[in-house]
C-alpha positions, -999 to +999 in steps of 0.1 A: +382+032+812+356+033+835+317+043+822+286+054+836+258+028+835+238+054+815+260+060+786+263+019+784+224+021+783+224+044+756+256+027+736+235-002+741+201+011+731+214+029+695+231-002+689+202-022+689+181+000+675+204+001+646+208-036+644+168-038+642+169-013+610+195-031+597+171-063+600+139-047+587+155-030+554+176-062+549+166-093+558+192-119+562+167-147+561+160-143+525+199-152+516+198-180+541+166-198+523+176-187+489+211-205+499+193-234+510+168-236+477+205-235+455+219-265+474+190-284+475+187-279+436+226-286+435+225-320+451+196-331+430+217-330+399+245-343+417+222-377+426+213-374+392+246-377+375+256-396+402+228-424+391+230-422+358+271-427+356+261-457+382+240-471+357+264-467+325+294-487+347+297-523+336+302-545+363 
């Protein structure tokens, strides 16, 4: 199916345009730090059980 180059412009052009709303009301960068803050919290209590069940082995 062959199209014009100025209906691919403007398929092109609402697409972005609705990508970039979709960014500005909801931005994806939030969940990615939030994410990040969770695992960072996760693996200090994993160290931390991790230690203390080190320490409570007899060797």
């Amino acid at each position: 199916m062959r199209q014009s180059a100025t209906r691919r412009f403007l398929v092109a052009l609402i697409f972005a345009l609705a990508m970039g709303a979709l960014v500005a009301v909801w931005n994806p960068m939030d969940h990615v730090k939030s994410d990040l803050r969770a695992d960072a919290h996760g693996l200090k209590s994993s160290l931390k059980v991790a230690a203390h069940a080190i320490e409570k082995t007899d060797l």
